[in-house]
Every structure is written in C-alpha cells, then in structure tokens.
mmCIF file of the N, C-alpha and C atoms, coordinates in Angstrom:
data_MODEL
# 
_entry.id   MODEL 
# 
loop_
_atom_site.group_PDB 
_atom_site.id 
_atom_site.type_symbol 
_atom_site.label_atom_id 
_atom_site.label_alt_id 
_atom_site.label_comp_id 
_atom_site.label_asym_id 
_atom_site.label_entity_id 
_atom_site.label_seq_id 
_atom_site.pdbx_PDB_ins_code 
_atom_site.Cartn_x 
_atom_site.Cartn_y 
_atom_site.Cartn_z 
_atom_site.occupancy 
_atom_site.B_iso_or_equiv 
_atom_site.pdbx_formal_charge 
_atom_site.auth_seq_id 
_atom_site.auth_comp_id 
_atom_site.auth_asym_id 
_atom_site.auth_atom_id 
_atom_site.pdbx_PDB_model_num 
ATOM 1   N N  . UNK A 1 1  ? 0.861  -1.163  0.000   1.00 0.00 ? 1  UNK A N  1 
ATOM 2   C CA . UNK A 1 1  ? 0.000  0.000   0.000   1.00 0.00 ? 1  UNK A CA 1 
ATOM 3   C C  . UNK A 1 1  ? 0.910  1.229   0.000   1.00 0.00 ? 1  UNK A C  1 
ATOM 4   N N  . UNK A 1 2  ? 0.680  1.944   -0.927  1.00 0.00 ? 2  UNK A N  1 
ATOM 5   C CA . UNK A 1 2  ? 1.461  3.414   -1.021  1.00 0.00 ? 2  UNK A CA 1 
ATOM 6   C C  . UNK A 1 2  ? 0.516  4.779   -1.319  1.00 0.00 ? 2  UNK A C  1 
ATOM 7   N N  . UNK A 1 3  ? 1.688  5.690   -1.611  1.00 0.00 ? 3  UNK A N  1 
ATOM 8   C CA . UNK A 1 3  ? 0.673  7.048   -2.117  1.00 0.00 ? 3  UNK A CA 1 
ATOM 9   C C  . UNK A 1 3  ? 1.254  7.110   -3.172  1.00 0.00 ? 3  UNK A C  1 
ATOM 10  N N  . UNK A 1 4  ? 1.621  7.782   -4.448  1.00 0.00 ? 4  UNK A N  1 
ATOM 11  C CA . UNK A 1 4  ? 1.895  8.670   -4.749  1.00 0.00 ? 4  UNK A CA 1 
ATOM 12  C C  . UNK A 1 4  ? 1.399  9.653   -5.470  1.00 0.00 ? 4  UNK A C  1 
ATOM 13  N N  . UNK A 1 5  ? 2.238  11.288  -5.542  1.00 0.00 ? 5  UNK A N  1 
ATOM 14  C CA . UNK A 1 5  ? 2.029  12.705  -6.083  1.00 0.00 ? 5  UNK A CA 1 
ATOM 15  C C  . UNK A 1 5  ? 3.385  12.528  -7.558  1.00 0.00 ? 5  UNK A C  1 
ATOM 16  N N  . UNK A 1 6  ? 2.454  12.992  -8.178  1.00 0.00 ? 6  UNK A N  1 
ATOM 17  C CA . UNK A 1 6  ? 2.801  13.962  -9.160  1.00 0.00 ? 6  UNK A CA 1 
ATOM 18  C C  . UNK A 1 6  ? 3.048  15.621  -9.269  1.00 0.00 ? 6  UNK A C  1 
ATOM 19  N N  . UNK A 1 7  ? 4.250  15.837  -9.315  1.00 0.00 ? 7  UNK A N  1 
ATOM 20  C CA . UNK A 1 7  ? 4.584  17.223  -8.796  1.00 0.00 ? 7  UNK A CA 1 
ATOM 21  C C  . UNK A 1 7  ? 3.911  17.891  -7.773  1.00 0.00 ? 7  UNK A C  1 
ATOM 22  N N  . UNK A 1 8  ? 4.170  17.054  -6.330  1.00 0.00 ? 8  UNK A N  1 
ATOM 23  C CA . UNK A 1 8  ? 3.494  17.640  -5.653  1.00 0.00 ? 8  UNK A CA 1 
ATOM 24  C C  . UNK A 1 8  ? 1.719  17.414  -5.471  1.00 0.00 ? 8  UNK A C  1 
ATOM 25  N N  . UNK A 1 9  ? 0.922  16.839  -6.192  1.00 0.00 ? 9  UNK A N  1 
ATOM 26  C CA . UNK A 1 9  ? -0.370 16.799  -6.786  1.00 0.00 ? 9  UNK A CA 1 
ATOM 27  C C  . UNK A 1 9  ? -0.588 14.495  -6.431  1.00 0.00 ? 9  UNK A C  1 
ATOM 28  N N  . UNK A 1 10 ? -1.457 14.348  -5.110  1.00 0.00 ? 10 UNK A N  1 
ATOM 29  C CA . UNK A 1 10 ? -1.450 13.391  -4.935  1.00 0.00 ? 10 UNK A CA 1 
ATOM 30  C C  . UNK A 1 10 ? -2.412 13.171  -5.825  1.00 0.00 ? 10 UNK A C  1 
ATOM 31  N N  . UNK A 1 11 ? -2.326 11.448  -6.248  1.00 0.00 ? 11 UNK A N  1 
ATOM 32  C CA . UNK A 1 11 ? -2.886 10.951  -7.881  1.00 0.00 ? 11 UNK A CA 1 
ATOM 33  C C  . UNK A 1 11 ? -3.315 9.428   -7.226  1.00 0.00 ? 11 UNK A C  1 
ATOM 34  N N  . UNK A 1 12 ? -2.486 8.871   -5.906  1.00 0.00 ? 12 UNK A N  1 
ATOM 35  C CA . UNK A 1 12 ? -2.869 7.557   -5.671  1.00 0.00 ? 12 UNK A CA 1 
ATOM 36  C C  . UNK A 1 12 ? -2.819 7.531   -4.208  1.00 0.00 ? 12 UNK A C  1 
ATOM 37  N N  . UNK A 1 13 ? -3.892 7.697   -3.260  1.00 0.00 ? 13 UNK A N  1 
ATOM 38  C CA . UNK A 1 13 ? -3.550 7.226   -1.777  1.00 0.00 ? 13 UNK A CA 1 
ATOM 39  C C  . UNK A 1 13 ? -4.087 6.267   -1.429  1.00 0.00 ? 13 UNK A C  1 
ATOM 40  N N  . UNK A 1 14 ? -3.255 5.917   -0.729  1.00 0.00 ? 14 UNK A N  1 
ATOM 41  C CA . UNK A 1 14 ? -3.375 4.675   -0.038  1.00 0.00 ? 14 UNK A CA 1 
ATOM 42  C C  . UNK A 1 14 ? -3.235 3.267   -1.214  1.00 0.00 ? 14 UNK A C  1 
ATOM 43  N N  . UNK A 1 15 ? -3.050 3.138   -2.034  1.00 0.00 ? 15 UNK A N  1 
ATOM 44  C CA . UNK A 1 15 ? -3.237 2.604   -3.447  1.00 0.00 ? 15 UNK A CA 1 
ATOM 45  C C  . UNK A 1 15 ? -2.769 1.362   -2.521  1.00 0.00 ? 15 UNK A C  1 
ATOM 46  N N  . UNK A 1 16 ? -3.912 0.235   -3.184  1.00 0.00 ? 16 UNK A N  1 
ATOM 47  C CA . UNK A 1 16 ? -3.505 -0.914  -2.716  1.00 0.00 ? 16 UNK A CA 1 
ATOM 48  C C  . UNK A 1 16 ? -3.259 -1.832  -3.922  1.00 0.00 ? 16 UNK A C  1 
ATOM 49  N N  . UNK A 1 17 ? -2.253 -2.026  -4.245  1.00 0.00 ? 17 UNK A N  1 
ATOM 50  C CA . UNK A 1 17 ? -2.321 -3.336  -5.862  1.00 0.00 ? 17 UNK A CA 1 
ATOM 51  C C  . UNK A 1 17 ? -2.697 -4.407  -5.646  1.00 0.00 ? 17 UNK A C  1 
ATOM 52  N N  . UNK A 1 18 ? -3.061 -4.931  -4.718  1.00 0.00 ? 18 UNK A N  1 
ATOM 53  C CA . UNK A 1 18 ? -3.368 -6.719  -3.905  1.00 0.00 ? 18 UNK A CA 1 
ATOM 54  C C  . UNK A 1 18 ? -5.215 -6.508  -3.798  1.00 0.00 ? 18 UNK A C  1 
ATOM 55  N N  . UNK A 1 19 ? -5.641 -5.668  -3.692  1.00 0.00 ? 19 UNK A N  1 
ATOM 56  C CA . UNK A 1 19 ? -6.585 -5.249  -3.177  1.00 0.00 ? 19 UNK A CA 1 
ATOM 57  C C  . UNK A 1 19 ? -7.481 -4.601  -4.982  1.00 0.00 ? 19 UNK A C  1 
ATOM 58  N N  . UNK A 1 20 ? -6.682 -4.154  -5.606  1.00 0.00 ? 20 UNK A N  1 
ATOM 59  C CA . UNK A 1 20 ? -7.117 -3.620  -6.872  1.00 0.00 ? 20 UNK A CA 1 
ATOM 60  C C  . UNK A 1 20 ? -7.331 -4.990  -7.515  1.00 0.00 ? 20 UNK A C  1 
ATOM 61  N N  . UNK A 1 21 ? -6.120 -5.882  -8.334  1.00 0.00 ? 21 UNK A N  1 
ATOM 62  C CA . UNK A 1 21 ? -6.126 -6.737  -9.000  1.00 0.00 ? 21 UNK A CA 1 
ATOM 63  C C  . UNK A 1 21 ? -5.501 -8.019  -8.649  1.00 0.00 ? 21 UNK A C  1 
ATOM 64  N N  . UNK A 1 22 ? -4.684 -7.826  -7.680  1.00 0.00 ? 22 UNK A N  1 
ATOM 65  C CA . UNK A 1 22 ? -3.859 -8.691  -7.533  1.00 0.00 ? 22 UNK A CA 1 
ATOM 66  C C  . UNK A 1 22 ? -2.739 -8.934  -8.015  1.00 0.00 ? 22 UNK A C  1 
ATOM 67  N N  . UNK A 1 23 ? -1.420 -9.591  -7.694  1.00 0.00 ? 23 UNK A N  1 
ATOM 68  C CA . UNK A 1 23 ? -0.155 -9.748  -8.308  1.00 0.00 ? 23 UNK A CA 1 
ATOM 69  C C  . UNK A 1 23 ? -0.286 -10.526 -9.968  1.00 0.00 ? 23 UNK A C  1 
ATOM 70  N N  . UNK A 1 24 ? -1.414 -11.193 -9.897  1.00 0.00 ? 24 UNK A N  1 
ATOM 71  C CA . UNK A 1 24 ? -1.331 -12.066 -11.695 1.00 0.00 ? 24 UNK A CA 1 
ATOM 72  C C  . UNK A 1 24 ? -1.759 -11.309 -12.461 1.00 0.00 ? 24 UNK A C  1 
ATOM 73  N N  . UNK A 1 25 ? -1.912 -9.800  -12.730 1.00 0.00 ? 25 UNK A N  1 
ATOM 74  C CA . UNK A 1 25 ? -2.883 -9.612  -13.621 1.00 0.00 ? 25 UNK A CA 1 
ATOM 75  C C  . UNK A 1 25 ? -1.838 -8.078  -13.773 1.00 0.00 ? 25 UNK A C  1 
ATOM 76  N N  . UNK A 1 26 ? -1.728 -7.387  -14.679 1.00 0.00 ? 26 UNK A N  1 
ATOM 77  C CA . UNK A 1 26 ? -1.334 -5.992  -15.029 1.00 0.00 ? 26 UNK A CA 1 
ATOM 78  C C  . UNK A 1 26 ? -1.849 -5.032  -14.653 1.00 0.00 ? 26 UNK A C  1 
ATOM 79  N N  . UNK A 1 27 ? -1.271 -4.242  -13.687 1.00 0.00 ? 27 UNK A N  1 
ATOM 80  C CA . UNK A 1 27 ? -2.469 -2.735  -13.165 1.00 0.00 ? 27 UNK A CA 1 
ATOM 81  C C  . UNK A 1 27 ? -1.868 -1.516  -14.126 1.00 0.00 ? 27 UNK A C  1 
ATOM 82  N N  . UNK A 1 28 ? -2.735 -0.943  -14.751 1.00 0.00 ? 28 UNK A N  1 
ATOM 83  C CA . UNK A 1 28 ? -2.444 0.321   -15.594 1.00 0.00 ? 28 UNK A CA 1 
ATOM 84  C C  . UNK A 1 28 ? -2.983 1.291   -14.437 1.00 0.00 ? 28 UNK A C  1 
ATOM 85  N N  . UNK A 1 29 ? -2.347 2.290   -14.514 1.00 0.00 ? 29 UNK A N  1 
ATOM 86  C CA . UNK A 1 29 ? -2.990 3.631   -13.916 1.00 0.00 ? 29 UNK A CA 1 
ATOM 87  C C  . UNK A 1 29 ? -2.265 4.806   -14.928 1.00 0.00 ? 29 UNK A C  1 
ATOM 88  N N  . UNK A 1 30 ? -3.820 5.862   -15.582 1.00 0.00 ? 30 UNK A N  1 
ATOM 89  C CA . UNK A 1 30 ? -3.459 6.407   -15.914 1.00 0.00 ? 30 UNK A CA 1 
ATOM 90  C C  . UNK A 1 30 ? -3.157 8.277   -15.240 1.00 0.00 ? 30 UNK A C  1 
ATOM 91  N N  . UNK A 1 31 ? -2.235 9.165   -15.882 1.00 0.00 ? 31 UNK A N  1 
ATOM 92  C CA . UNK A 1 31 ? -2.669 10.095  -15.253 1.00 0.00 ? 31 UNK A CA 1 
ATOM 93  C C  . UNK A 1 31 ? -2.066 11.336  -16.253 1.00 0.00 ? 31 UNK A C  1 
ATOM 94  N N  . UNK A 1 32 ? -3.384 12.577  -16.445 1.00 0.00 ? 32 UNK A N  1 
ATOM 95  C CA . UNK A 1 32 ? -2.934 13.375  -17.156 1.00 0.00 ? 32 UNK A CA 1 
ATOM 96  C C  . UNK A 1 32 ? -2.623 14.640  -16.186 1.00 0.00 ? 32 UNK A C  1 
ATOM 97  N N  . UNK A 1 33 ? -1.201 15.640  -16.712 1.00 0.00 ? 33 UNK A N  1 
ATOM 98  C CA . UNK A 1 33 ? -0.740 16.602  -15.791 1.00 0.00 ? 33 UNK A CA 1 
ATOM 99  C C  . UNK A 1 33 ? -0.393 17.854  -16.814 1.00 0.00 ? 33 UNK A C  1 
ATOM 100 N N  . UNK A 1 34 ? -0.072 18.692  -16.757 1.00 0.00 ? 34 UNK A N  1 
ATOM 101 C CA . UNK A 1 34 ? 0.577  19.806  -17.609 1.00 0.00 ? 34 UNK A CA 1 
ATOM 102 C C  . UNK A 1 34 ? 1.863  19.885  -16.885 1.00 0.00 ? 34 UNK A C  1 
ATOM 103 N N  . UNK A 1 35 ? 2.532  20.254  -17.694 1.00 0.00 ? 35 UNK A N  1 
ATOM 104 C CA . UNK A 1 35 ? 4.275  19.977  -17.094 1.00 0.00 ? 35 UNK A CA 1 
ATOM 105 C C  . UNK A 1 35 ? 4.463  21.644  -17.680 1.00 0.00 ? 35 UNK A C  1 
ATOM 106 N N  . UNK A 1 36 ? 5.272  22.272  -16.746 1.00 0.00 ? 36 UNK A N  1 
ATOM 107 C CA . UNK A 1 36 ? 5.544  24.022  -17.021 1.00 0.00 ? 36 UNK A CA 1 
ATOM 108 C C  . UNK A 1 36 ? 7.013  24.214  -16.877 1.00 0.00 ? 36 UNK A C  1 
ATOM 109 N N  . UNK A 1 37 ? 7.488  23.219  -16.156 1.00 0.00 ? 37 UNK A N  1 
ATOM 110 C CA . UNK A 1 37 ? 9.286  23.362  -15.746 1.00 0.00 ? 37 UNK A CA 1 
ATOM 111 C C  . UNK A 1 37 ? 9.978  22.486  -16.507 1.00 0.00 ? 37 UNK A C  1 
ATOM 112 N N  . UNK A 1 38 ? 9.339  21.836  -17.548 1.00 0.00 ? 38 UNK A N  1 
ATOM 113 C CA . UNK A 1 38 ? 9.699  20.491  -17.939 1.00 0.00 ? 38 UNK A CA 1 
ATOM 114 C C  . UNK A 1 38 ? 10.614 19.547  -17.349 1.00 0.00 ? 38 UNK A C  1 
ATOM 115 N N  . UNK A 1 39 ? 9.926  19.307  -16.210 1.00 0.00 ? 39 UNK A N  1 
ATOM 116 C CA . UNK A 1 39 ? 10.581 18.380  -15.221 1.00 0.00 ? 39 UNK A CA 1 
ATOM 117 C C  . UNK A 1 39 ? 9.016  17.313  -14.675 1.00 0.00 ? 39 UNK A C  1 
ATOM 118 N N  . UNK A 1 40 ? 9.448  16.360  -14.406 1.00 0.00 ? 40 UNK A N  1 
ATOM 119 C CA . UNK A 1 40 ? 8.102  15.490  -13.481 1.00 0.00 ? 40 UNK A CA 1 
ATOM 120 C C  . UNK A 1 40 ? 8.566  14.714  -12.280 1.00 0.00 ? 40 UNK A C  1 
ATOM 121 N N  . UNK A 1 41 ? 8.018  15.294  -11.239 1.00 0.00 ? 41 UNK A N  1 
ATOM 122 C CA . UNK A 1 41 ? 8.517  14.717  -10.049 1.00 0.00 ? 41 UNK A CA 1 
ATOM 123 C C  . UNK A 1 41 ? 7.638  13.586  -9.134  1.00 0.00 ? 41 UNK A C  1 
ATOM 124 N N  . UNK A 1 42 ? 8.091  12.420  -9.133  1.00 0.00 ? 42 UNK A N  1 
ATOM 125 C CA . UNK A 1 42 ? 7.887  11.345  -8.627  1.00 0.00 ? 42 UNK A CA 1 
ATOM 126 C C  . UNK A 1 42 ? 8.050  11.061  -7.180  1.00 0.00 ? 42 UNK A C  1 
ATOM 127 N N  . UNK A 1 43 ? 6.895  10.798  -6.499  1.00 0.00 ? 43 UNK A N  1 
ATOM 128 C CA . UNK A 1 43 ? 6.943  10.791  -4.873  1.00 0.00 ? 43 UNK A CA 1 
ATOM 129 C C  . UNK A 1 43 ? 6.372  9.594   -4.271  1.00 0.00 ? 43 UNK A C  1 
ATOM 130 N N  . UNK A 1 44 ? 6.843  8.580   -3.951  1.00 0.00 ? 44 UNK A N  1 
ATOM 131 C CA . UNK A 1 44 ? 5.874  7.558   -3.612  1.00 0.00 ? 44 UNK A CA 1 
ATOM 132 C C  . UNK A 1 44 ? 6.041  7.699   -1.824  1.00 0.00 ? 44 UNK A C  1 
ATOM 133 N N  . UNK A 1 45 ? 5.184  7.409   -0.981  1.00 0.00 ? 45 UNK A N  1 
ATOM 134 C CA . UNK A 1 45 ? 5.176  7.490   -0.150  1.00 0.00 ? 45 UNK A CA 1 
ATOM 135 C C  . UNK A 1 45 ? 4.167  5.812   0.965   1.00 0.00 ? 45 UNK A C  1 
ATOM 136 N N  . UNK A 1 46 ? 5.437  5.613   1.557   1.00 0.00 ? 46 UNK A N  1 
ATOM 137 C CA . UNK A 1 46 ? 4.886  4.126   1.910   1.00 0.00 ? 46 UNK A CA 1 
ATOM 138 C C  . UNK A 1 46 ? 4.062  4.527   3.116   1.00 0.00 ? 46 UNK A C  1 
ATOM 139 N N  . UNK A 1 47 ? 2.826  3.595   2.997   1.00 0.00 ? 47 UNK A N  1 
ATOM 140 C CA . UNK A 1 47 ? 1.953  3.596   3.871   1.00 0.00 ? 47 UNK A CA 1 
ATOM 141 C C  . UNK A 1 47 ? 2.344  1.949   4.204   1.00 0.00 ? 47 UNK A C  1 
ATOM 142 N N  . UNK A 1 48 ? 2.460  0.763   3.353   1.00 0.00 ? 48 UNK A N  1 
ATOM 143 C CA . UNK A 1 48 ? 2.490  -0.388  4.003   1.00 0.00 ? 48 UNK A CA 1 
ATOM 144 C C  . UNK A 1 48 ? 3.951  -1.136  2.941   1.00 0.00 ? 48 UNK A C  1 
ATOM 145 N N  . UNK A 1 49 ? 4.532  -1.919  3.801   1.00 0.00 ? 49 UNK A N  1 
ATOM 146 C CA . UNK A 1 49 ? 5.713  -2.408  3.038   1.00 0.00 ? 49 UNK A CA 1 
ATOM 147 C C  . UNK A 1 49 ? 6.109  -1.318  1.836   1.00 0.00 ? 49 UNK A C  1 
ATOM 148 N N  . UNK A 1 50 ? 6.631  -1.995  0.616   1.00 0.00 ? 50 UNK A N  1 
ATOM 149 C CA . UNK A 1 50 ? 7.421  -0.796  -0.336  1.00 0.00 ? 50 UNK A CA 1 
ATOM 150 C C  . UNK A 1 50 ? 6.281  -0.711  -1.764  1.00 0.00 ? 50 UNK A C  1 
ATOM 151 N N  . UNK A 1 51 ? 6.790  0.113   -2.247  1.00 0.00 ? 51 UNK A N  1 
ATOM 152 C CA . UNK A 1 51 ? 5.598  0.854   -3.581  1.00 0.00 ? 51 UNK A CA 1 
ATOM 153 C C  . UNK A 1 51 ? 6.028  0.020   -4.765  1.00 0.00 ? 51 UNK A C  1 
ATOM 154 N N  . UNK A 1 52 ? 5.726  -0.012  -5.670  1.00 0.00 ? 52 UNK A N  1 
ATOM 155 C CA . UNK A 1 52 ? 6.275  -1.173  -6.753  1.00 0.00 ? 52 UNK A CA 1 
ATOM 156 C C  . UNK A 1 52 ? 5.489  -0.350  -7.829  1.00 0.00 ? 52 UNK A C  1 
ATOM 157 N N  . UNK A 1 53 ? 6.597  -0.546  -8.858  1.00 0.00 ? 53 UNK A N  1 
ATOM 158 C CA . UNK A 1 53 ? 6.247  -0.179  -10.034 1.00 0.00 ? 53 UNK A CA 1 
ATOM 159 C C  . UNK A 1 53 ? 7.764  -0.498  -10.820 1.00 0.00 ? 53 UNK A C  1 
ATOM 160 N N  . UNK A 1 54 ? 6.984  -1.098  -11.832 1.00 0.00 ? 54 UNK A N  1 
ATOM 161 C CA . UNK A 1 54 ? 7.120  -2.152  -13.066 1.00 0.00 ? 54 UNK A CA 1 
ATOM 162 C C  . UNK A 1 54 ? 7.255  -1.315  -14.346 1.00 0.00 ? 54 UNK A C  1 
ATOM 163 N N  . UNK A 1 55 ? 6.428  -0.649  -15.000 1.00 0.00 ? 55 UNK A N  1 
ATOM 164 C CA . UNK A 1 55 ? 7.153  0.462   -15.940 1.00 0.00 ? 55 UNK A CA 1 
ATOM 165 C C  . UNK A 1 55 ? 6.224  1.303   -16.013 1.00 0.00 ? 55 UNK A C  1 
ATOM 166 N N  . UNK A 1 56 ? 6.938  2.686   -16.444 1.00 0.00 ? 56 UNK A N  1 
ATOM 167 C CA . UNK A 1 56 ? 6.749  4.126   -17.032 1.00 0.00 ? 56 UNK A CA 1 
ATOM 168 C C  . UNK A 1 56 ? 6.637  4.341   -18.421 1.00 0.00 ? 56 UNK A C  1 
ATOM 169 N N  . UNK A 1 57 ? 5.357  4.956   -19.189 1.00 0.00 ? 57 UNK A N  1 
ATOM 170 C CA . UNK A 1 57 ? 5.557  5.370   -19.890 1.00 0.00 ? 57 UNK A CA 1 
ATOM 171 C C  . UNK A 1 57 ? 4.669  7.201   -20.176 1.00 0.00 ? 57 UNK A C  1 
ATOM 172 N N  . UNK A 1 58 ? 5.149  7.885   -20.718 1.00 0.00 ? 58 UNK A N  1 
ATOM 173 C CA . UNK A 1 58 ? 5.265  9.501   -20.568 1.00 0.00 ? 58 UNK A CA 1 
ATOM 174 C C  . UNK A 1 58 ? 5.067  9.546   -21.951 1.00 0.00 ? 58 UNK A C  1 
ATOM 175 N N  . UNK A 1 59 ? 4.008  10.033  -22.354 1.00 0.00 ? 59 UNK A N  1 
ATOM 176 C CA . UNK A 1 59 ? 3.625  10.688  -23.563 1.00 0.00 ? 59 UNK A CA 1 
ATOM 177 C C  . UNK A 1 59 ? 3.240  12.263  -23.750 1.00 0.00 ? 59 UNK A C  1 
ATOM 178 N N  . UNK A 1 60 ? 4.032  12.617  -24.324 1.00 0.00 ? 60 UNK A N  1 
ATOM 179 C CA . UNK A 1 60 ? 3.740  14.115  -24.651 1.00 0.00 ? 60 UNK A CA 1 
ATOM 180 C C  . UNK A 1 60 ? 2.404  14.531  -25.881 1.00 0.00 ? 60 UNK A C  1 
ATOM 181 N N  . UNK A 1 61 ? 1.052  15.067  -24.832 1.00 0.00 ? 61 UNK A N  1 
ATOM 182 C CA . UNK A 1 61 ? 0.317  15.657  -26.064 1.00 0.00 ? 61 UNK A CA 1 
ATOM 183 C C  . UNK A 1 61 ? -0.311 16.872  -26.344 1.00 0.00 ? 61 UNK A C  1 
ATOM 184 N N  . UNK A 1 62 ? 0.208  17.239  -27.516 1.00 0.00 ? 62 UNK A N  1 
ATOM 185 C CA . UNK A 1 62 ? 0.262  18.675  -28.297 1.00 0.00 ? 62 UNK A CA 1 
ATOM 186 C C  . UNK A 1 62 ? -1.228 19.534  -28.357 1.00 0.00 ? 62 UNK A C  1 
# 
C-alpha cells in the first residue's frame, strides 16, 4: 500500500495493488498533468511495506 504525487499533486492514496487486482494480472494507472518546468517529479510514499512499479511510460500531447 502506497501514495503517490505527481509534482506535488497526490494521484494515488493509499493505493492498494493486492486489493485492486492482484499480483497475476497488469495494473495500468493512468494520469494526465501539464508539465511548465519540464521536469516530473515522482513521490511515492509508503503507507504499508514498499511501492512497486514495473514500468513508465510519458507521452507528450500537443
């Protein structure tokens, strides 16, 4: 179980992945932001054991 913010901007609390889908199955989460510093800052914050994540992908749209 974790949190995390997007620049500052929480997007997942308490997020449970065991509780969503479970370990056999793929969890997508999506999330749209406007980026102004062109930077993106990543914050996970543990509420239970550690945060997990498997991959990133960042699409820029015009």
């Amino acid at each position: 179980m974790f949190d995390l913010s997007i620049n500052n901007e929480t997007v997942l609390d308490n997020f449970d992945i065991l509780a969503v889908q479970g370990m056999q199955y793929v969890q997508v989460q999506e999330f749209e932001l406007e980026v102004e510093t062109n930077e993106i800052l990543l914050d996970f914050g543990t509420v239970k054991d550690k945060p997990i994540l498997s991959g990133l992908e960042i699409i820029q749209i015009k």
